[in-house]
N, C-alpha and C positions, 0 to 999 in steps of 0.2 A: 975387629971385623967378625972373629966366631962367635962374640960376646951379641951382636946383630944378629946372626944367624940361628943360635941358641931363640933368642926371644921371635925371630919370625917362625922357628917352627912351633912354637907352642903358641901363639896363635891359631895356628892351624884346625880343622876343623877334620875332624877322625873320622870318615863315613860309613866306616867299618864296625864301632862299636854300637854295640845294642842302646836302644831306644826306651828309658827309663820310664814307667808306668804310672802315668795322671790320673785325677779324677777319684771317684767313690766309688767303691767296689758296692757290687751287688749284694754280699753279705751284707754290707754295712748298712747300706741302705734297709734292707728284710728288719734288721736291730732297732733303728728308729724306728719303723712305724709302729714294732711291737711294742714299745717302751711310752709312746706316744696312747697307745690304745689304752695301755693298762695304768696310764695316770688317770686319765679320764673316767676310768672304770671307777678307779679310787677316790674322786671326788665327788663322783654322784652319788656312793652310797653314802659318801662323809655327809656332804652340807645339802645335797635335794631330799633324802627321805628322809623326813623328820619323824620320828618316831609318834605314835597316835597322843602318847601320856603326853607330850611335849606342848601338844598343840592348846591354844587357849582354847577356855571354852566362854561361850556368853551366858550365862545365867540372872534369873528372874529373880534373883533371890537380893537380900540387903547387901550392901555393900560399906562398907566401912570407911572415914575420908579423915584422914590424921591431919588435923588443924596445926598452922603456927605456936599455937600455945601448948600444944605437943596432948591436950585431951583428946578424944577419937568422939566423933558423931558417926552415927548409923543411922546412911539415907538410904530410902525404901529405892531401887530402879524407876526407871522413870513408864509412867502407864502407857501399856500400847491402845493407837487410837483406835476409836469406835469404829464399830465398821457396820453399816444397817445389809442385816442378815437375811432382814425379814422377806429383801426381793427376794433371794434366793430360796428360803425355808418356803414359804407355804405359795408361792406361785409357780402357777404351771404355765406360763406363759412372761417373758420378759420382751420392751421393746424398749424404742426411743422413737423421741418425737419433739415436738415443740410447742409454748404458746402461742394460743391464738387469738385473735378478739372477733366475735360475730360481728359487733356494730362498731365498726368503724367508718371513719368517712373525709375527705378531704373537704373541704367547705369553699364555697365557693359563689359568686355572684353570677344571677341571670343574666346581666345587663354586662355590657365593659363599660367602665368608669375609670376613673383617675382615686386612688386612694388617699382618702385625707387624715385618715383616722384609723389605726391598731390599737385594740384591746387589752389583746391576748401575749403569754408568755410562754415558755417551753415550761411545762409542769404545774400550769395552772389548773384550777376545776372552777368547770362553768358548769352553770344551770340550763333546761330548756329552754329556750326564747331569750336568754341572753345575747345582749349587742356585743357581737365578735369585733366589726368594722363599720366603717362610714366609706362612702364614697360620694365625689363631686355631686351635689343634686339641683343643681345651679336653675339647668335648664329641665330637670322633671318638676321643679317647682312653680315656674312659670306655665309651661303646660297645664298642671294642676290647676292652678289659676284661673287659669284662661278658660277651662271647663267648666270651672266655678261660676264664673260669669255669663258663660252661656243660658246655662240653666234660669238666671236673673232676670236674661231678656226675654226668654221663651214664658217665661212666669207672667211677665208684663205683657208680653203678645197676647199669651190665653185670654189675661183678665180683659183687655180689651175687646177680642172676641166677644167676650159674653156679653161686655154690656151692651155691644151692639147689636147680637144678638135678643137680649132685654128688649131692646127698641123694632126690633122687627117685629116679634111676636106681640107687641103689643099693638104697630102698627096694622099688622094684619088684622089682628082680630075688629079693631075699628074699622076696618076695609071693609070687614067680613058681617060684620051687626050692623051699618049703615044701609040707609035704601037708596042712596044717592051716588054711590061707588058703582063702578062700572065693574063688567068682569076683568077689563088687562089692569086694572089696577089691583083686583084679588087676584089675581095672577102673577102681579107683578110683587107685590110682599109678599105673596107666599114665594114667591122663588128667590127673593134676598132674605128670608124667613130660614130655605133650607142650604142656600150657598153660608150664609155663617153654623150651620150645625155642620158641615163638613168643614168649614176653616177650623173650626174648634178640635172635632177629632183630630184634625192634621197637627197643629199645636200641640195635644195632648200626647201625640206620638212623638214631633216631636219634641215633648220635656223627658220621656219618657226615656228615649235614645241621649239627651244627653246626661239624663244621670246616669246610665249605665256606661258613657263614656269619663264621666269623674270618676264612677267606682276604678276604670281601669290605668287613668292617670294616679291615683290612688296605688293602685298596684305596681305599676311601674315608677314610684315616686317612693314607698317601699323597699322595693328590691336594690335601692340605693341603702341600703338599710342592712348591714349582714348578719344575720342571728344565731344563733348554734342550734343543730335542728334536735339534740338531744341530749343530757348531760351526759358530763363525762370530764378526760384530764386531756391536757393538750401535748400533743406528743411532736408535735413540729410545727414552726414558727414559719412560711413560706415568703410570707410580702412583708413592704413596707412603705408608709406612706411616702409618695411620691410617686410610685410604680403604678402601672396601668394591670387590672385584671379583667380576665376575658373570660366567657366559659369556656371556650375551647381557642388552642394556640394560637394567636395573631402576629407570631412574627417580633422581632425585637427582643434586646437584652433586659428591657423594661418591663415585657408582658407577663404578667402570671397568670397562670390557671387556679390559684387555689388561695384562700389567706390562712389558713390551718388546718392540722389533722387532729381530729378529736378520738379518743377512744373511751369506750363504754367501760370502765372496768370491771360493773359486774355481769360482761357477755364475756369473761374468759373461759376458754377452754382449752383442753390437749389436744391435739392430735399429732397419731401416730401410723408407722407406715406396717403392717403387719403381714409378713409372709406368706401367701397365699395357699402353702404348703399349713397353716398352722390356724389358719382364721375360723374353722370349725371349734374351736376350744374357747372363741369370742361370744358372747352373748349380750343383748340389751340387759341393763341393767346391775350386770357383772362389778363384781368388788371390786377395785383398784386402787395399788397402794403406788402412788408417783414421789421422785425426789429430785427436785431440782438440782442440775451441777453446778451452782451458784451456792447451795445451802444441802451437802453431801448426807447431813446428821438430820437433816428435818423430812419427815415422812408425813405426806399430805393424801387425808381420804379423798377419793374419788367413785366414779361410777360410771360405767358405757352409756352411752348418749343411742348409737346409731352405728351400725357400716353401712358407710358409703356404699351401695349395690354397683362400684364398678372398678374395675382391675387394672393396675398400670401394668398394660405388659412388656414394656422394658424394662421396670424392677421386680415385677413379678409377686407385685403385695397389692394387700390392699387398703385402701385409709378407712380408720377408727376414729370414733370421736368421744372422748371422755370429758363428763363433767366436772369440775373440780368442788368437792363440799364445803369448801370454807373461803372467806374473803379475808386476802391478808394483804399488805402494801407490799410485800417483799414479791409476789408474783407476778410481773411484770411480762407485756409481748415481745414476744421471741427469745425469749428464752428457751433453753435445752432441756430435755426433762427426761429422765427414765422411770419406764410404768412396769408393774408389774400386775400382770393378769389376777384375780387368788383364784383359788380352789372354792367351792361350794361350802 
């Protein structure tokens, strides 16, 4: 029983004795951070400042390459690219701009027709007056025709006039030399005398009208006919036979307004859009050195054409036009180009 009472008092729970101290003292805490900062300190001078001697250097000079077979070759660095200087050295004026082509033109038929016949490819060169296309001429051919014939009967008409005429004036005049003829009889063939010299004029008029109506079946018989109005390369391919072309939109997935676009290649020119602030340093005639961003290395002479006499004033320039002095297959419309103005 005391051996019980022994262990229930040391269970017991002492509320009297002091309350033993938890946790990280403040000193301790002040030690880490210092210990913390000055490792930090110690690694950045170690491994971030690299000393200058340390650092590699890149050099122009030859460089040495130790082969498998353990002899040593000496290759030269590799050359740095060209760079064209000359915009920069002797021009006092730099812009950008683009090709242009003067004469160009989408080609197209007067008349709507039904397409039966393409010529033409993307990158061809055609001549003036070359057949571009065909279209249906079914019924301008019969038209045609049929003017043709008029002219036939109107020819047959005249001659008939005349010879009637023939027999009038001969009638008359025996009317007119007899002493036995009354006057309503000279009266009367002189006035079928002058009614066939007016049926004749009328004939003559009209032959006259309808060959001026062949020439224009002719025309419209033609225009079924597409030709290219100027040489040049063909830069877009638009119709195809089977499709209907109009001169202007008619409606439907089938209509086209165009059978191709032709471009002049020797109407190319620059232009460029030039600062309105800088356009006094422009002149007709002015030397300019252009380079395509297609062909960075190639430097193409040129010459000022003209300024435009008028201002975009929402960019605040104004457009130039340069001539380019050489014909080469590599310059091409719409291309990007930068010009440089020169000096005198």
């Amino acid at each position: 029983m005391n051996d019980k009472s022994e262990l229930l008092q040391q269970l017991k729970i002492d509320r009297n004795q002091a309350p033993v101290a938890a946790g990280i003292k403040f000193w301790q805490l002040i030690l880490v951070v210092v210990l913390c900062v000055s490792v930090s300190i110690w690694l950045t001078l170690k491994f971030a400042l690299v000393p200058a001697s340390q650092t590699p250097q890149i050099s122009n000079s030859k460089t040495q390459v130790v082969t498998s077979a353990g002899t040593t070759q000496v290759n030269s660095s590799a050359p740095s690219p060209k760079v064209n200087k000359s915009l920069d050295n002797n021009s006092i004026l730099n812009s950008s701009g683009y090709i242009t082509a003067r004469r160009m033109a989408t080609v197209s038929s007067e008349v709507m027709g039904l397409i039966t016949e393409v010529n033409v490819e993307e990158g061809m060169e055609v001549e003036q007056g070359q057949i571009l296309a065909r279209l249906d001429d079914a019924i301008a051919k019969v038209n045609y025709d049929y003017s043709v014939a008029q002219i036939a009967v109107l020819q047959a008409r005249r001659k008939s006039i005349v010879a009637n005429l023939d027999e009038a004036k001969s009638n008359y005049q025996r009317v007119l030399n007899n002493s036995y003829s009354s006057d309503a009889d000279r009266t009367r063939t002189f006035a079928a005398q002058q009614s066939l010299l007016a049926n004749l004029e009328s004939a003559e008029a009209d032959l006259l009208l309808a060959k001026i109506e062949v020439r224009r079946q002719q025309e419209r018989l033609d225009d079924h006919t597409i030709r290219a109005p100027f040489g040049g390369v063909v830069t877009q391919k638009n119709a195809q036979p089977g499709e209907i072309v109009a001169p202007s939109s008619a409606g439907g997935g089938f209509t086209r307004t165009g059978i191709c676009t032709i471009v002049d290649m020797s109407s190319l020119e620059i232009e460029v859009d030039v600062n309105e602030s800088f356009i006094g340093r422009v002149y007709p005639g002015q030397k300019v050195e252009a380079t395509l961003d297609a062909y960075p290395d190639w430097t193409i002479p040129a010459s000022v054409i003209a300024t435009i006499p008028t201002a975009d004033r929402a960019k605040a320039t104004v457009q130039v036009r340069i001539k380019i002095e050489l014909n080469d297959a590599r310059i091409l419309p719409d291309m990007g180009v930068k010009v440089g103005f020169l000096k005198d």
